[in-house]
C-alpha positions in Angstrom: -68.0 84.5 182.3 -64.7 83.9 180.8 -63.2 87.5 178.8 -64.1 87.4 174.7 -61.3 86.1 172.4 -59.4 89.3 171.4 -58.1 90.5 167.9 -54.8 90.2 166.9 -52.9 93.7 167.6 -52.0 95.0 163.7 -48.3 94.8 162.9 -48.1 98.7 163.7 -49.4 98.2 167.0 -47.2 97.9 170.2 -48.2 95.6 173.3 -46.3 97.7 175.4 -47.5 101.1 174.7 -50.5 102.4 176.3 -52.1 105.6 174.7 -54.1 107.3 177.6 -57.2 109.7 175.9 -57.5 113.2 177.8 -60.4 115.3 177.5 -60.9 118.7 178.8 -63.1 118.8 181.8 -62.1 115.6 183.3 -61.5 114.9 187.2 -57.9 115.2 187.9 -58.2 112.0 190.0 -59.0 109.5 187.3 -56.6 111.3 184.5 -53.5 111.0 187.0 -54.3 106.9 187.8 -52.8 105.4 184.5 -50.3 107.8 184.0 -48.7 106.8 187.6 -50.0 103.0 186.8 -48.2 102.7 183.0 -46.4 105.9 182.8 -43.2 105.8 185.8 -40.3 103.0 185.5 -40.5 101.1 188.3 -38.2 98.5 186.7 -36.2 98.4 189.9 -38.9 97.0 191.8 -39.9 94.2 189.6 -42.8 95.7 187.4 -42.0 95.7 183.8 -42.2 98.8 181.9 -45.0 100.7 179.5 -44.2 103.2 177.1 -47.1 105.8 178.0 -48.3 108.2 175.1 -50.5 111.1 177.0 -53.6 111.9 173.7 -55.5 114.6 174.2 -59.1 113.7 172.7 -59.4 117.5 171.4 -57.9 121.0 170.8 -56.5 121.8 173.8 -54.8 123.4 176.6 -57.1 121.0 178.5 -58.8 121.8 181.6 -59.4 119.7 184.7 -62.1 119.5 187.2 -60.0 121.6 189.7 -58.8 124.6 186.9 -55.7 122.9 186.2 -55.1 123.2 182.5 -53.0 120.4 180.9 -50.6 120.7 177.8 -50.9 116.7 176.4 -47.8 115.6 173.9 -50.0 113.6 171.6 -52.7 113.8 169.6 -55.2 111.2 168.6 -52.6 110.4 166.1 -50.7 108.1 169.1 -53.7 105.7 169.6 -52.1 104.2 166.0 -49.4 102.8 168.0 -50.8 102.0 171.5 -51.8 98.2 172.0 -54.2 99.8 175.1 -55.9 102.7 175.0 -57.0 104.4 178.4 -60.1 106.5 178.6 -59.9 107.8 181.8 -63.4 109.6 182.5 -65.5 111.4 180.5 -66.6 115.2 181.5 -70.4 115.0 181.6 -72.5 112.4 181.2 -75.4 114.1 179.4 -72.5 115.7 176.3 -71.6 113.4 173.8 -67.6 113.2 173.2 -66.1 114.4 170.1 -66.4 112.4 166.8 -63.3 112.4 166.0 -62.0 110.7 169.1 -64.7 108.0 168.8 -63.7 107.5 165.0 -59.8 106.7 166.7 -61.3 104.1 169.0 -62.9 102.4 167.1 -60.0 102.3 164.6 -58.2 101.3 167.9 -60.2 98.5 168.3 -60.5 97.1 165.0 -57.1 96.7 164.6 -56.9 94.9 167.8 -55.6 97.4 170.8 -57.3 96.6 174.4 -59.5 99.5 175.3 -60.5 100.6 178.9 -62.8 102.9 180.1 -62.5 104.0 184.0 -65.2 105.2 185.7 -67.1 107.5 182.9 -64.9 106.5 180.3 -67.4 103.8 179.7 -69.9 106.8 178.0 -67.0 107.3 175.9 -67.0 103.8 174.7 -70.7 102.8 174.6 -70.9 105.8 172.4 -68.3 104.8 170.6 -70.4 101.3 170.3 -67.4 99.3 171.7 -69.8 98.2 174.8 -72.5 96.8 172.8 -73.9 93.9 174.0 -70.8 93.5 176.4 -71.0 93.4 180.4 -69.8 96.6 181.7 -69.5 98.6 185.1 -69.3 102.1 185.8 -69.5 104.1 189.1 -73.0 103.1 190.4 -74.6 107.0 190.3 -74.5 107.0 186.4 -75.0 103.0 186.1 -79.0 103.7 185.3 -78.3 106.2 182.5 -75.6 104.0 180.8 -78.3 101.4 181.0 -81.1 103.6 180.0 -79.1 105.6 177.2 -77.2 102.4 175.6 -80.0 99.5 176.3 -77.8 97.0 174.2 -74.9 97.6 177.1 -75.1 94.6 180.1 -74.4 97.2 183.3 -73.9 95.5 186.4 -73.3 98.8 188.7 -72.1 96.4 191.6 -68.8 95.3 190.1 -65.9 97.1 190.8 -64.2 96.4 187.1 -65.6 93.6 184.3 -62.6 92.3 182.2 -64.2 91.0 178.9 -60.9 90.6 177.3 -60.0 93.2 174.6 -63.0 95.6 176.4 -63.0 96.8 179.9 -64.5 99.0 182.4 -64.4 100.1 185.8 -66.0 101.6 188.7 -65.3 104.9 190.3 -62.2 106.3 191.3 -60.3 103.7 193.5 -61.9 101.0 191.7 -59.8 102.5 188.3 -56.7 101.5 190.3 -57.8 97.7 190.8 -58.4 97.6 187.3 -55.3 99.0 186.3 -53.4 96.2 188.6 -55.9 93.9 186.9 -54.3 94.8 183.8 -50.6 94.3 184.9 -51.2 91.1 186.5 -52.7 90.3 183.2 -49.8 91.1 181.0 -47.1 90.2 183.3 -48.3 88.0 186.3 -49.3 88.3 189.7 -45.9 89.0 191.4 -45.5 92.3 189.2 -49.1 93.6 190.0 -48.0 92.8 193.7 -44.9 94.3 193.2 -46.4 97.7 191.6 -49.4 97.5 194.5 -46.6 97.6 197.2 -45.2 100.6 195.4 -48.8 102.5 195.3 -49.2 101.4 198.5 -52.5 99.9 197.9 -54.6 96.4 198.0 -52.7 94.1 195.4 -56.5 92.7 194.5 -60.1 93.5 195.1 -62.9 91.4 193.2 -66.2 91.5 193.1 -66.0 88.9 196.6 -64.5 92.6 198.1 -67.6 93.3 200.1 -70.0 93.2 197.4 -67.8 95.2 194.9 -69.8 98.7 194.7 -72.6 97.5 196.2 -71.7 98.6 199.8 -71.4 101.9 198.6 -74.9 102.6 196.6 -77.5 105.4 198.0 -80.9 105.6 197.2 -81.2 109.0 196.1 -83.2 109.3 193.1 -81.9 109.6 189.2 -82.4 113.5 188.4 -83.5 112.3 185.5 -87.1 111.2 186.7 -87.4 114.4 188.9 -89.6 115.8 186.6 -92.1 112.9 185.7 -94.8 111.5 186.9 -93.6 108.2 188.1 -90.8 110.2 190.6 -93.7 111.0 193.4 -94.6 107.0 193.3 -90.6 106.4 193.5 -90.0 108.8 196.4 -93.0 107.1 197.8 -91.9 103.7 197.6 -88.4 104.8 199.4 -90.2 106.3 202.2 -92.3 103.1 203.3 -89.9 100.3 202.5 -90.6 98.9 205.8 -94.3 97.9 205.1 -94.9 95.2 202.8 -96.4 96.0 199.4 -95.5 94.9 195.6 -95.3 96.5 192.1 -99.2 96.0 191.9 -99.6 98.8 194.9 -97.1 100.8 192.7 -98.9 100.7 189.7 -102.5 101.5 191.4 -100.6 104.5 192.8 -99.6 105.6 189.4 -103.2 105.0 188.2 -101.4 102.9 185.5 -101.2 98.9 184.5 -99.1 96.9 185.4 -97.7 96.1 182.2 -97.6 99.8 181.4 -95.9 100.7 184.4 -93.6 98.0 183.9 -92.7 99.6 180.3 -92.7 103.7 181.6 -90.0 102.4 185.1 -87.8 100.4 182.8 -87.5 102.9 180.4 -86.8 105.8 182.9 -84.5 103.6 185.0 -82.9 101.1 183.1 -84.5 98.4 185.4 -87.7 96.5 186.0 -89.6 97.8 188.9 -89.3 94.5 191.0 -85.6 94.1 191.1 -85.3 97.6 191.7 -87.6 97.2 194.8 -86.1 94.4 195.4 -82.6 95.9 195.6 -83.8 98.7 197.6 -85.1 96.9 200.5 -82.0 94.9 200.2 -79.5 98.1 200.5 -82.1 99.1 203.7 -81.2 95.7 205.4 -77.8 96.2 204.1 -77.8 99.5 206.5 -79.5 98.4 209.2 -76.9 95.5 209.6 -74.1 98.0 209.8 -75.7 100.7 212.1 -78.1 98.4 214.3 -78.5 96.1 216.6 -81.8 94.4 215.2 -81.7 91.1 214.8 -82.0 89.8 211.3 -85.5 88.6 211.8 -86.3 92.4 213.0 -83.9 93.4 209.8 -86.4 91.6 207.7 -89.5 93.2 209.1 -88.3 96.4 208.8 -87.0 96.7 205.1 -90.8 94.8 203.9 -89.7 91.1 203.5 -92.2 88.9 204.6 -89.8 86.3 206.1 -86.3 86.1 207.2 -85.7 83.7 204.7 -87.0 85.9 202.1 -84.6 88.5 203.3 -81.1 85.8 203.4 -82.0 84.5 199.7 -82.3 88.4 198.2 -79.2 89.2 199.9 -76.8 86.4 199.6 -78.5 86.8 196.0 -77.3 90.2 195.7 -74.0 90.6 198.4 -72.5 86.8 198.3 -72.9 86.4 201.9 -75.6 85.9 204.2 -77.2 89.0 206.4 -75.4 87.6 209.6 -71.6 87.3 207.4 -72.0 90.6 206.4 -72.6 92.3 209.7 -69.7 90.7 211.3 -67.4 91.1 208.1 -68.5 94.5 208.8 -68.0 95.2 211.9 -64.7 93.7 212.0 -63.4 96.2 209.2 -64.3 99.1 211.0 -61.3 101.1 212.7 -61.0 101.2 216.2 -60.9 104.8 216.0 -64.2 105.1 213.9 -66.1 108.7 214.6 -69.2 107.4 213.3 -71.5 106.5 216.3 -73.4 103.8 215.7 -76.6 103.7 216.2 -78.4 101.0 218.8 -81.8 100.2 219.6 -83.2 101.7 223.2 -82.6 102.0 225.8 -79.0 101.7 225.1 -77.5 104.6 224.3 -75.4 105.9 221.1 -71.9 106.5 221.5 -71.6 110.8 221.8 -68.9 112.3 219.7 -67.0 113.5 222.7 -66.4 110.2 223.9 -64.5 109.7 220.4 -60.7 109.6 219.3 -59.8 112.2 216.9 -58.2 111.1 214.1 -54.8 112.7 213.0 -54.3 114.5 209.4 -53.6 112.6 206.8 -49.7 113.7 205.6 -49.5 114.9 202.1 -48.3 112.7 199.4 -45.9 113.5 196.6 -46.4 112.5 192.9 -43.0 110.1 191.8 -43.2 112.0 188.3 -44.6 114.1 185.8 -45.8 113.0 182.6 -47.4 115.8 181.1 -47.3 119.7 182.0 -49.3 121.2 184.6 -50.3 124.9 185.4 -52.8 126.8 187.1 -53.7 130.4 185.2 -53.5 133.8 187.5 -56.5 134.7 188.1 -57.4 137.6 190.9 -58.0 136.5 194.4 -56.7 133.4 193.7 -53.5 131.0 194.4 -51.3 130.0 192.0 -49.2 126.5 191.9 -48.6 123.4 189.8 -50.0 120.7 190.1 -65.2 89.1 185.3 -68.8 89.1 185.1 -71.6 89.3 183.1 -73.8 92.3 183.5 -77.3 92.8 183.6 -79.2 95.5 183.8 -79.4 96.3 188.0 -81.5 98.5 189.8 -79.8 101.4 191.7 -80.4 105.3 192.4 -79.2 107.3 189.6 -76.7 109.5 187.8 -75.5 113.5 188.7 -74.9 115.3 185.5 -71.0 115.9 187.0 -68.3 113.2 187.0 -67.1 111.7 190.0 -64.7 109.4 191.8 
């Protein structure tokens, strides 16, 4: 799907500035991403420069996930000048942001400035309203609740970010990064966005062909937010005995409801209809079984409830873009040399024993090129001090922790 046409940015608006919206709570990760991104001249290596106005979204000091409290320069006052406004995350999923901040974005939008919401920044802006009826991603534990909460917001929890032109989101953590390269290559072409990935030292480009976007990464954990009704014991029982063959009809008998009523209560508690989300489950158990077995994909099949191989290739090409057998080796052939993770074979061989493994080195610390706003941990006793393009649809996948993550 091809982005929306975009407004035209009012006359008081700037292309090149780029407002970034800080709330108090939010992961330090996510917050530091367009700062480094838009906020450092890297003129020297190519990539044109942003003027960066750091807003904070309320009163501060502001306080990060790690106890860092942040001193912003701006108000809400600078998202009148910026042409993009960054939302970087959003500090719980279940609080609604402030009123005041929402009012600025949508005067942001109006008047024609791109926004962008990385990973839980996309609460910020489906409350806001800005997502409605849009495609939009966000990391794939909170996708249900987006969906559930904002039903007129198109979530597809597998893409890693869904440009649709003067509205975008993102997935979690890293995935913020490929959208903000997104943006540059946007604005100024690829060899900049190359440029500025060299400099980051990170992938100049991942899509949604980047091993299935998000989708290589979802669990099936269930959403907390069905822990307490009645349809969570049929769930949890659906999870346990993927490997046997039954439909949403056994479902429904096992939650002594219709089917059409059952259909209503599951979409309603998970933002998907109960066969795609069955669907994708047995999918993400193939999906696992490729990586950490030697089954073949006929045996694949049987063991994740298809009824036929074939059944099993159309589902998954369906939902990864590559057949059962492209995955596994694309797979395998990404993993490390080194890899400590054992993988685990069907008898009699036997798995690889963490003795017989490398050891990886530590990882060498990595220093920050600038700072754009001021950083300071308080004294407290005992403690250290220091300084510091799709279209969505509503998909099935496990569900949202009440705390922000990357």
């Amino acid at each position: 799907m091809s982005p929306r046409t975009t407004r035209k940015l009012s006359a008081r608006r700037r292309q090149e500035v780029v407002a970034v919206l800080l709330f108090s709570g939010g992961p330090i990760f996510e917050s530091s991403i367009p700062l480094s991104v838009f906020g450092i001249d890297r003129q020297d290596a190519g990539v044109p420069r942003y003027r960066l106005l750091v807003a904070a979204g309320e009163d501060g000091p502001l306080r990060t996930t790690g106890g860092l409290e942040l001193t912003a320069p701006y108000g809400l006052e600078a998202l009148s000048r910026a042409g993009t406004v960054v939302v970087p995350a959003w500090r719980s999923i279940s609080q609604p942001p402030p009123v005041e901040a929402l009012d600025a974005l949508r005067r942001a939008h109006e008047e024609g400035a791109r926004i962008i919401g990385l990973c839980t920044g996309a609460f910020v802006l489906a409350a806001a309203g800005l997502l409605d009826g849009r495609p939009a991603t966000t990391h794939w534990m909170y996708a249900p609740t987006l969906a559930k909460r904002y039903p007129s917001v198109h979530v597809d929890p597998r893409e890693l970010f869904v440009d649709d032109g003067d509205v975008l989101t993102s997935a979690g953590t890293a995935a913020g990064i490929d959208l903000c390269l997104h943006v540059v290559r946007t604005d100024h072409g690829t060899e900049a966005a190359n440029a500025l990935a060299r400099r980051l030292v990170v992938p100049p480009r991942r899509g949604s062909d980047w091993s299935g976007g998000q989708q290589r990464h979802l669990d099936r954990s269930l959403p907390e937010e069905i822990g307490g009704d009645p349809l969570a014991e049929v769930v949890a029982w659906a999870l346990e005995h993927l490997h046997e063959q039954f439909d949403v009809e056994t479902l429904a008998a096992r939650a002594y409801m219709s089917r059409r009523t059952f259909d209503r209560r599951f979409r309603t508690l998970t933002g998907s209809a109960p066969l795609q989300w069955l669907i994708t489950q047995r999918v993400l158990q193939a999906q696992r079984l490729l990586e950490t077995s030697d089954y073949s994909v006929d045996e694949v099949a049987g063991r994740c409830g298809f009824r036929s191989p074939v059944a099993l290739r159309g589902h998954f090409r369906r939902q990864l873009g590559s057949s059962p057998a492209s995955y596994r080796a694309a797979y395998r052939a990404r993993r490390p040399q080194d890899e400590t993770e054992p993988v685990a074979v069907k008898e009699p061989r036997a798995a690889a024993t963490p003795s017989a493994l490398p050891v990886q080195p530590p990882a060498k610390a990595l220093k920050a090129e600038n700072d754009t706003f001021t950083t300071r941990i308080p004294e407290q006793p005992g403690r250290l001090r220091g300084d510091r393009d799709v279209r969505g649809r509503n998909a099935a996948v496990p569900g949202p922790r009440d705390r922000p993550v990357g």
